[in-house]
Each structure stands twice: as C-alpha cells, then as structure tokens.
BAMARVO-649704 format. One line per field, with one value per residue: x, y, z of N, C-alpha, C in turn; residue number from 1; residue in three letters. Coordinates in Angstrom, 3 decimals. Layout:
<nodes>
nxx: c(X;...)
nyy: c(Y;...)
nzz: c(Z;...)
caxx: c(X;...)
cayy: c(Y;...)
cazz: c(Z;...)
cxx: c(X;...)
cyy: c(Y;...)
czz: c(Z;...)
k: c(NUM;...)
r: c(ALA;...)
</nodes>
This chain:
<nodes>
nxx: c(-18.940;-20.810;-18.571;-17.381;-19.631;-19.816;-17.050;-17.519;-19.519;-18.236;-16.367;-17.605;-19.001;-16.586;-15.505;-17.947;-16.979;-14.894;-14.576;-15.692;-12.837;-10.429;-10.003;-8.806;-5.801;-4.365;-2.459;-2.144;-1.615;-3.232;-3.671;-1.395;-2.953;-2.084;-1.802;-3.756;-4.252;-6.697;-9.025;-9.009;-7.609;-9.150;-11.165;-11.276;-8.806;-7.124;-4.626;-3.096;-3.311;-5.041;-4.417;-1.715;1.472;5.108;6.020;3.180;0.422;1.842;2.525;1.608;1.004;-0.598;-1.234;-2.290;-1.149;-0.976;1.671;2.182;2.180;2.328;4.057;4.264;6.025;5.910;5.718;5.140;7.009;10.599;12.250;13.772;11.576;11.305;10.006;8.568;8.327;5.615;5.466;3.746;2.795;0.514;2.349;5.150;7.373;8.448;10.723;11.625;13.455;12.117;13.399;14.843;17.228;20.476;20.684;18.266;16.199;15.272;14.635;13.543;12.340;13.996;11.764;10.836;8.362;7.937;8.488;10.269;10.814;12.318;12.858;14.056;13.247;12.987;10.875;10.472;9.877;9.890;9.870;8.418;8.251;6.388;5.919;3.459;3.738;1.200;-0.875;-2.872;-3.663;-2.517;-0.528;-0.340;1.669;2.273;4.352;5.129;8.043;8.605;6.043;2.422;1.228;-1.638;-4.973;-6.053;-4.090;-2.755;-3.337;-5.413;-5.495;-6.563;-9.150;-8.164;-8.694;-9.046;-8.015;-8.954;-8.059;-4.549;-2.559;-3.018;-5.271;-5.831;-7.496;-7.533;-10.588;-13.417)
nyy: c(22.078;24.541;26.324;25.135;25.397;27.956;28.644;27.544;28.981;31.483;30.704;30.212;33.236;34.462;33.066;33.891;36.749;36.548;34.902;36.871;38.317;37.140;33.723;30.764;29.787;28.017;25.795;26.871;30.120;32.837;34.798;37.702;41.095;43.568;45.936;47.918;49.690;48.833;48.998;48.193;47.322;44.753;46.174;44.569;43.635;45.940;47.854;47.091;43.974;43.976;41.952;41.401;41.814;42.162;38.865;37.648;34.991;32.367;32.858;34.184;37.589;39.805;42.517;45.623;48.630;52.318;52.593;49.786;46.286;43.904;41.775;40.176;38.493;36.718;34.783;33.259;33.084;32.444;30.446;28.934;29.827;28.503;30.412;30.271;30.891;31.367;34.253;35.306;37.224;38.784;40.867;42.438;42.713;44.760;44.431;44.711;43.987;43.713;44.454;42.220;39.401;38.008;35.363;35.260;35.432;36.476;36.196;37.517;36.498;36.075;37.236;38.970;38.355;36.249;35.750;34.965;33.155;32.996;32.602;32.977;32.922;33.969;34.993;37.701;40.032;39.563;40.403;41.382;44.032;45.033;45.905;46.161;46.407;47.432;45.514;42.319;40.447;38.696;36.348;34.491;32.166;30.610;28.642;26.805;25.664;24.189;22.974;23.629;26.623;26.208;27.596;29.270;30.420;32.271;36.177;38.207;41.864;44.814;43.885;41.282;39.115;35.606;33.512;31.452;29.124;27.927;28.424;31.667;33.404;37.294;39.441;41.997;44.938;45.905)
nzz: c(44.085;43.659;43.114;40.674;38.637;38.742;37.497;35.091;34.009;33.703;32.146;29.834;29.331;28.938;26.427;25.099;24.542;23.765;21.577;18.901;18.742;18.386;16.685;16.304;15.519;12.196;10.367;7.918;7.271;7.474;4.025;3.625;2.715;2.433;1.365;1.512;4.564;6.840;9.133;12.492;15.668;17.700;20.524;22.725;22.593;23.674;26.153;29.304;30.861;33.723;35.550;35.457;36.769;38.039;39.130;39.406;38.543;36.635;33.162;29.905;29.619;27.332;24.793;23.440;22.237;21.716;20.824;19.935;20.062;23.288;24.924;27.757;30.455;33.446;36.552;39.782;42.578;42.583;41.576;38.631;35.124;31.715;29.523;25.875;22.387;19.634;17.041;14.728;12.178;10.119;8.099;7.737;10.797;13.861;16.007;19.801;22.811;26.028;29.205;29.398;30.434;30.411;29.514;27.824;24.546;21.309;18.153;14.627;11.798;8.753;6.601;8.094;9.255;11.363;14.472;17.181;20.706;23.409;26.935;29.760;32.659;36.329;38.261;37.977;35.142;31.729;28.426;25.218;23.065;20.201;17.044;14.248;10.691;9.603;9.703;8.907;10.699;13.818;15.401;17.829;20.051;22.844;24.904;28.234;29.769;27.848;27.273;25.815;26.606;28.863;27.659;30.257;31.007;29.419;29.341;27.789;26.637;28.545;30.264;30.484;29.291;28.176;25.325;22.951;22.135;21.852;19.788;19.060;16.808;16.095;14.940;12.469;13.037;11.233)
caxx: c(-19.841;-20.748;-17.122;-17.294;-20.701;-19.292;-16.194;-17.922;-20.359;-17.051;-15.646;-18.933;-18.909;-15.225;-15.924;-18.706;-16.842;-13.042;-14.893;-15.130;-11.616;-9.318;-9.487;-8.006;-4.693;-4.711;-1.696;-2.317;-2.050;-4.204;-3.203;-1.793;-3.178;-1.412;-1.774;-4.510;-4.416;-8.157;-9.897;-8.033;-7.134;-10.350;-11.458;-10.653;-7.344;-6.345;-4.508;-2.436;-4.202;-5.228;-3.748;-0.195;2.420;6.038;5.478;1.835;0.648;2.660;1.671;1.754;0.516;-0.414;-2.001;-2.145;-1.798;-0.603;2.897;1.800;1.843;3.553;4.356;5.250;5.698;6.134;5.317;5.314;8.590;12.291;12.446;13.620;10.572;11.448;9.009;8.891;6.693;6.234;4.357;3.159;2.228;0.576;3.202;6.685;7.259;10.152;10.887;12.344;12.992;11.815;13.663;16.031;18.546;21.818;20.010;16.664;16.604;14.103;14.822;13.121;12.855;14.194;10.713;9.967;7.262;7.801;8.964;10.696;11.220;13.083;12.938;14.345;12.685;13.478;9.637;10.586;9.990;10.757;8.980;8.678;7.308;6.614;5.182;3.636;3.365;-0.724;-1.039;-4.769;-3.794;-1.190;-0.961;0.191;1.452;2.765;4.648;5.765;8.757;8.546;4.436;1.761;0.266;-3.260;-5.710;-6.159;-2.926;-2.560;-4.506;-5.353;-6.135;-7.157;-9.729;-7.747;-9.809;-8.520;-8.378;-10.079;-6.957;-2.966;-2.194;-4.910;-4.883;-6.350;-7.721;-7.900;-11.813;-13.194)
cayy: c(22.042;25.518;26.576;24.504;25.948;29.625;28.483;26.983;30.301;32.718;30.331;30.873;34.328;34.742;32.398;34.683;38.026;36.470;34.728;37.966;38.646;35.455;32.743;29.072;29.314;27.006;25.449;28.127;31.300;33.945;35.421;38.629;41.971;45.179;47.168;49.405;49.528;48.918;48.633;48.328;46.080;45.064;46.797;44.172;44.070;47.311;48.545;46.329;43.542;44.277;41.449;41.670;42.334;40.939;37.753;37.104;34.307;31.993;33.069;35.182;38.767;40.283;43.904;46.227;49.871;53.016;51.827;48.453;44.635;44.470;40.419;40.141;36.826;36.362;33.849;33.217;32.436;32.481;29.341;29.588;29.119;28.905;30.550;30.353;31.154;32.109;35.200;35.640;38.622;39.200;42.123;42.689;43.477;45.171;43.852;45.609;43.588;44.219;43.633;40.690;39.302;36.922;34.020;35.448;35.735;36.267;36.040;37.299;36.000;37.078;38.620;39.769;37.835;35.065;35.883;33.186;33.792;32.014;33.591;32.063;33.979;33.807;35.445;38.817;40.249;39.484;40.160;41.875;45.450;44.787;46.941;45.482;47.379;47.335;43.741;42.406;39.609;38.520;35.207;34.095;30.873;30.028;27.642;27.330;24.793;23.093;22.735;24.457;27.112;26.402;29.054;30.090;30.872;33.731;37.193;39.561;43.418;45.544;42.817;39.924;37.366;34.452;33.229;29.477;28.147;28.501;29.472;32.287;34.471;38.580;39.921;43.881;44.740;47.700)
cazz: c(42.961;43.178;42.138;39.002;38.007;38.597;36.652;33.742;33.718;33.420;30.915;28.559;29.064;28.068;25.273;24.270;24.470;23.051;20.288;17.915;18.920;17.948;16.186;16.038;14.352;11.711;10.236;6.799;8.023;6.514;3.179;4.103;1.860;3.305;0.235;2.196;5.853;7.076;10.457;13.762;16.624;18.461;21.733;23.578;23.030;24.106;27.850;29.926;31.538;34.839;36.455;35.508;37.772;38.632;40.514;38.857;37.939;35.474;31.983;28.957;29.276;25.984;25.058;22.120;22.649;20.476;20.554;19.316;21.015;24.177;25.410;29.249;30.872;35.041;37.357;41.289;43.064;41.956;40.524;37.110;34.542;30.468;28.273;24.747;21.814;17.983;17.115;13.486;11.608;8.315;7.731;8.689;12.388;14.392;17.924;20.866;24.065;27.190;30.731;28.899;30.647;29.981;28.341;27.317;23.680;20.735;17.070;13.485;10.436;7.148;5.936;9.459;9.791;12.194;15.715;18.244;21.515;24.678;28.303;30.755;33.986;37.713;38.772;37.788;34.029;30.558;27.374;24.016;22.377;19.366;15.859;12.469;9.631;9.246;9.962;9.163;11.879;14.073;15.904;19.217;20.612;23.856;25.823;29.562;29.865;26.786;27.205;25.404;28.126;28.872;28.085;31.437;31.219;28.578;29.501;26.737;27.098;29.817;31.055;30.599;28.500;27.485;23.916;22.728;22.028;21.739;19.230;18.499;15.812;16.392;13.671;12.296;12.539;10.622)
cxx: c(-20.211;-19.991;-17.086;-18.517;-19.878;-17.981;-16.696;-18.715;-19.509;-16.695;-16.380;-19.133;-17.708;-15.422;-16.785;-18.219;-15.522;-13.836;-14.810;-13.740;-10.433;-10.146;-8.397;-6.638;-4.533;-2.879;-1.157;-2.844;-2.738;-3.519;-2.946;-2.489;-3.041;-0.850;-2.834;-4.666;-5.733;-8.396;-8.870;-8.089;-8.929;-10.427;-10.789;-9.450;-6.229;-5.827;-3.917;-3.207;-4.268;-4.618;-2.163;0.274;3.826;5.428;4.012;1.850;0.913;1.894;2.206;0.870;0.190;-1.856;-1.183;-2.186;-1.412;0.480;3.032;1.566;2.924;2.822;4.886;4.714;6.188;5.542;5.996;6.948;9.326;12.772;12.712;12.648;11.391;9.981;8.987;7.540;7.268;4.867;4.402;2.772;2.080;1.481;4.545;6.265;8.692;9.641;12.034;12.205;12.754;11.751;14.023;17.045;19.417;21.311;18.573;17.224;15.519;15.538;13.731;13.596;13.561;13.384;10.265;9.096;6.372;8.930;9.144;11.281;11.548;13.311;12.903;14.272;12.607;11.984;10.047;10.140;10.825;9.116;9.311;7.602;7.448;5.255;5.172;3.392;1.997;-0.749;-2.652;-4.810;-2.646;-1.458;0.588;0.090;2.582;3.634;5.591;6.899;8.418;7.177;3.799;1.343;-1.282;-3.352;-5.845;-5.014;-1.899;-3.902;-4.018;-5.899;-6.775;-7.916;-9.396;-8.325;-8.373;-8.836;-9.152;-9.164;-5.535;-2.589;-2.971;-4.143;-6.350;-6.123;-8.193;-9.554;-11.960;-14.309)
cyy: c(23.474;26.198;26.521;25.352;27.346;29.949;28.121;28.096;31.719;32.100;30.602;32.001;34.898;34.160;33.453;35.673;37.674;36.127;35.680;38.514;37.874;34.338;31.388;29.689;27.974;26.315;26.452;28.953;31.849;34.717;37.100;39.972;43.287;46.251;48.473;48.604;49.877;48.262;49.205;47.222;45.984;45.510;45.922;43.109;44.744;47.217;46.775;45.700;43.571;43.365;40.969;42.725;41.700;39.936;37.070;36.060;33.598;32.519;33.957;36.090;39.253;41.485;44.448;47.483;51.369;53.291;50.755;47.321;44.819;42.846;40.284;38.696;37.067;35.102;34.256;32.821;33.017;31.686;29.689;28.413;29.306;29.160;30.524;30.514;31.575;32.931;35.088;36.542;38.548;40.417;42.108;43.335;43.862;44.566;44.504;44.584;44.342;43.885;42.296;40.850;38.428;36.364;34.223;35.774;35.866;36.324;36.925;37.023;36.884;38.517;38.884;39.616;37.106;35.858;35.124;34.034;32.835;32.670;32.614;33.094;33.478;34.538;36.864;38.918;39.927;39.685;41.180;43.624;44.574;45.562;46.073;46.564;47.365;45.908;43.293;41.165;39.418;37.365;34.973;33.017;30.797;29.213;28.067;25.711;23.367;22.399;23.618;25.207;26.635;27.975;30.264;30.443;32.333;34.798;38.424;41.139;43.369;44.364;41.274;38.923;36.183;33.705;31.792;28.870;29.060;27.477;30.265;33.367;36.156;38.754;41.353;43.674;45.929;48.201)
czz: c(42.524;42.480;41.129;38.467;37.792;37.113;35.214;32.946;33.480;32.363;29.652;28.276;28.444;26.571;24.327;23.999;23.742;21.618;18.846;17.873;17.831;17.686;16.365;15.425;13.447;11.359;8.699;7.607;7.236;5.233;4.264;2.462;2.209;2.107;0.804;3.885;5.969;8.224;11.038;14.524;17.345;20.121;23.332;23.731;23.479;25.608;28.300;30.753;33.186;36.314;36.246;35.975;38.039;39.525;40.163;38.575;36.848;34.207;31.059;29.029;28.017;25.725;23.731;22.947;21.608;20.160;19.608;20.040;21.958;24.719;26.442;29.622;32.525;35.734;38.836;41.600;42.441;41.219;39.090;36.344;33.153;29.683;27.261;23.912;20.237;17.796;15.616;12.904;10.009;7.298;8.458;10.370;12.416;15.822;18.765;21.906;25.447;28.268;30.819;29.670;29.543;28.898;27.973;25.773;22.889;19.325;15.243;12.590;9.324;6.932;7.343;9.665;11.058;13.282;16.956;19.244;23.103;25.964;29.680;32.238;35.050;38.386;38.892;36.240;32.861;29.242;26.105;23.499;20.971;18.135;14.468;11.740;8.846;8.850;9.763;10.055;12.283;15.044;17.015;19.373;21.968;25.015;27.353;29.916;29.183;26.577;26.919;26.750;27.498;28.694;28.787;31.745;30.563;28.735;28.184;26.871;28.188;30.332;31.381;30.181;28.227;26.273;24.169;22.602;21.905;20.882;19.032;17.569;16.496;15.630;13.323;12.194;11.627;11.506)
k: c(1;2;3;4;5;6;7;8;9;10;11;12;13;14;15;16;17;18;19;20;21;22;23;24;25;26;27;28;29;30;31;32;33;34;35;36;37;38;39;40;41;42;43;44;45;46;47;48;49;50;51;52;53;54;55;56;57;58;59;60;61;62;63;64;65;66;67;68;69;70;71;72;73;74;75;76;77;78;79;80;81;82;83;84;85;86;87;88;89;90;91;92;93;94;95;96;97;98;99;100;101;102;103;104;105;106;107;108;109;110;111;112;113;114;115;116;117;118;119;120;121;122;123;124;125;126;127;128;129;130;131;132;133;134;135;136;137;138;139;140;141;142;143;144;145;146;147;148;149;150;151;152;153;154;155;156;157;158;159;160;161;162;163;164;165;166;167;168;169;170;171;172;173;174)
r: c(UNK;UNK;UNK;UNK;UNK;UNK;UNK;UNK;UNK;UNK;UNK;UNK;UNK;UNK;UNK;UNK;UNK;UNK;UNK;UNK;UNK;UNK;UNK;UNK;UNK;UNK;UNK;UNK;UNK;UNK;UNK;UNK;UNK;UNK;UNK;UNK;UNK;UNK;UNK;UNK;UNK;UNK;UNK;UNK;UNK;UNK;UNK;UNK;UNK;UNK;UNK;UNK;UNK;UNK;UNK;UNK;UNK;UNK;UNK;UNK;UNK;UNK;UNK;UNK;UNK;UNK;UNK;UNK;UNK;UNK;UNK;UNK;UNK;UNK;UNK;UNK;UNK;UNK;UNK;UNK;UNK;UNK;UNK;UNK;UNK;UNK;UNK;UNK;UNK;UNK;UNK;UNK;UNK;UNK;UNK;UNK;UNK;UNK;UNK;UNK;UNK;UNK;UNK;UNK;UNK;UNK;UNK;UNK;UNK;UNK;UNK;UNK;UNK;UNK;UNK;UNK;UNK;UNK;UNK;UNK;UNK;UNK;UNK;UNK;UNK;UNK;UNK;UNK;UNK;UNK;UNK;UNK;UNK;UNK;UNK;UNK;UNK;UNK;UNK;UNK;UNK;UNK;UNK;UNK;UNK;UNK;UNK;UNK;UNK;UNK;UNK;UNK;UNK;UNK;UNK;UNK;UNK;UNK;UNK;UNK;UNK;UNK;UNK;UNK;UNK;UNK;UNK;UNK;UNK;UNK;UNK;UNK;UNK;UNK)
</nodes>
C-alpha cells in the first residue's frame, strides 16, 4: 500500500512538471508557422536521460540537445525486441541513424515531415539523431512489438519525465 501511495505521489509530480512540456497529440497536428524562428525547446527536455544505458529498461529514450533530438531505444536481455514509431515535425527534419544494424530501418517523408521507424534490437542500441528546421513542435509516438509503449515507458531529458500520453507533442516555448 505504501508503494502505491509513493507511486501515485511521483506520478502527480511528473504530471505536474511534464504538463507545460507536452501535450496530447491529437489527430490535427498543429498548423506549422516557421516563417520566424521563436522560443526554444523547454528545459526539460534538454541532456540525456539519466537512466539510459545499453541493457536499460525496455523503452524509448528521448532528449534534445545542441545537435538536436536524439531517439535511443534498449531493453534487458538478448531477446530480440521490435520497436517502432512515427515522429512528426512542424518543419522539415534530416535524420541520421544511430548504431543500426541489418534490419533496423527508418524512413522520411516527401516534405520531411513525418518520420517512421522499425528497430529490431537484441538489448544493445539503436536509435535516431535527428534536426528540424525551427520546428514550433514535434511529436512522438511509440510502440514496443506492435503495442503502444506505456508512459512509464518513454523517458524525456536529463531527468527522465514521462509524458501524459503516446503520442505527445513538445512544444517551442519563448
């Protein structure tokens, strides 16, 4: 019982501190308007989250830094896991992978908007760099063998929060 209380009292506090962060994804994404680049990424999205590592647990990593977005996925064991996911951006992106093998793969669109991605991981590394061109949001979604990840399953910047939902959108502040 205590557990759950403790757990329910971290989940409110994350709640309270992701909330200004991300957003719901809706099914209409956000107009984009990248005629003037304004704000920045928020604070706590910055720096690699503290508990990624090869071998970590299952999940999507995700962190902003002055490179740009950087997407790592691992899990426990050897077992092979598939990850997959579609990233979003109000602005063109470029994508670089990072620590792809054989059958890992990603994809963009045409307008470089939409980003698909397939990683088929053995509990070692796989994931993505990736740069928008002054994006005023960019949206993340998830999955771990053909199932949405839970929450508790994607960590964002240096402290590792966890969004409200998957898909979440991060939005430029000023």
């Amino acid at each position: 019982m205590r557990h759950r209380r403790i757990a329910m009292g971290t989940a409110l506090a994350l709640t309270v501190m992701v909330g200004p962060m991300v957003g719901a994804a809706s099914a209409a994404e956000p107009t984009a308007d990248t005629a003037a680049c304004t704000g920045h990424w928020p604070a706590s999205v910055q720096g690699v989250p503290t508990q990624w590592h090869a071998g970590a647990r299952a999940g999507d990593y995700i962190w902003h830094d002055a490179r740009g977005w950087h997407l790592r996925v691992t899990h426990v064991g050897t077992r092979l896991a598939v990850f997959s996911g579609r990233i979003v951006s109000g602005a063109p992106m470029s994508v670089s992978g990072a620590f792809l093998e054989g059958r890992d793969s990603f994809a963009l669109s045409a307008d470089k908007k939409v980003l698909t991605y397939r990683f088929t991981n053995y509990g070692h590394i796989d994931g993505l760099n990736i740069q928008t061109e002054c994006a005023p949001w960019i949206t993340f979604g998830g999955a771990l063998s053909g199932n949405k990840l839970p929450v508790g399953r994607i960590w964002i910047g240096r402290n590792g929060v966890h969004p409200l939902q998957n898909p979440f959108v991060v939005r430029r502040v000023s």
